[in-house]
C-alpha positions as CSV (number, residue, x, y, z in Angstrom):
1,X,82.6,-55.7,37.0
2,X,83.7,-58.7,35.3
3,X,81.9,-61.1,37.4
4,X,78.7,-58.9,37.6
5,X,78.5,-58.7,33.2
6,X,79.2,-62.9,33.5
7,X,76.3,-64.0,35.8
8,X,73.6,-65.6,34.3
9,X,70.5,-63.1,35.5
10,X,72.3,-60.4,34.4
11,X,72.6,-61.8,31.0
12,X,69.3,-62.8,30.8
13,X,68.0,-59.0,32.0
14,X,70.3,-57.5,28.9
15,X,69.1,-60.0,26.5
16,X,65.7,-59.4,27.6
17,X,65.5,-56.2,28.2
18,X,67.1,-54.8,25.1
19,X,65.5,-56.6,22.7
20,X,62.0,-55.8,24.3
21,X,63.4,-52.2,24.0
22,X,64.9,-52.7,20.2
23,X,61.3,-54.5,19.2
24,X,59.4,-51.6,20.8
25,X,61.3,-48.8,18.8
26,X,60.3,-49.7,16.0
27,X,56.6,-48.8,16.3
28,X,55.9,-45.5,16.1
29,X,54.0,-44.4,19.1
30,X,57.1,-45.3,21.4
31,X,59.4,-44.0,19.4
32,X,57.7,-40.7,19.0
33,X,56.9,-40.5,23.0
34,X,60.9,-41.5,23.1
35,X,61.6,-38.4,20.7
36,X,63.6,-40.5,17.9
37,X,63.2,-39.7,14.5
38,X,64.6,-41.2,11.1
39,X,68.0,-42.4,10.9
40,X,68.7,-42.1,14.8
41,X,65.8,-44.4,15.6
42,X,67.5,-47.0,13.5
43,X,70.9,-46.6,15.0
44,X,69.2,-47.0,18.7
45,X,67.6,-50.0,17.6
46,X,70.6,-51.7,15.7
47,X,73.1,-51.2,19.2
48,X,70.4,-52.8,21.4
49,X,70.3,-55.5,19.0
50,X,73.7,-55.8,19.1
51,X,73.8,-55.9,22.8
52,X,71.5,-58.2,22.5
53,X,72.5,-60.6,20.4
54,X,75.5,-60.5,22.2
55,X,74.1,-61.1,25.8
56,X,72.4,-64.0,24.1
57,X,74.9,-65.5,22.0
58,X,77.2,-65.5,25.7
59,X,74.1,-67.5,27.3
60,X,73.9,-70.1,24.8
61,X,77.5,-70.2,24.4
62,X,77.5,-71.0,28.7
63,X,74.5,-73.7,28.5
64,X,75.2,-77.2,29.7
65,X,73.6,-79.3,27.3
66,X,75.4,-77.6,24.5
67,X,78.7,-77.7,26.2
68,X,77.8,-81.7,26.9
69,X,77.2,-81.8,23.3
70,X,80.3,-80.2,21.8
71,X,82.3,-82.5,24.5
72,X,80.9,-85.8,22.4
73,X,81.5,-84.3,19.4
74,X,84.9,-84.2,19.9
């Protein structure tokens, strides 16, 4: 499970795909069609930010030219 959460497409798929999800939540038609009202719409929205930040934050954290950059910083 470790290996499959680490590869690189399925980073970019959670990254992706939850922030297409959190952005789309906060309109009203989906969220209304989703049945998510009030404070619960907010709390959906704020974890699949959250997963997606994190997904995102792991990609950038994994990308070559910023490791080569941190490597001649040092």
């Amino acid at each position: 499970m470790k290996s499959l959460l680490s590869s690189t497409p399925t980073l970019w798929f959670l990254f992706l795909f939850n922030l297409g999800l959190c952005v789309a939540i906060g309109f009203d038609p989906v969220a209304l069609s989703l049945g998510m009202h009030g404070i619960g719409r907010v709390l959906v929205s704020g974890m699949l930010a959250l997963v997606s930040l994190g997904a995102g934050a792991t990609l950038l954290r994994s990308h070559p030219a910023l490791q080569s950059a941190a490597e001649k910083s040092s």
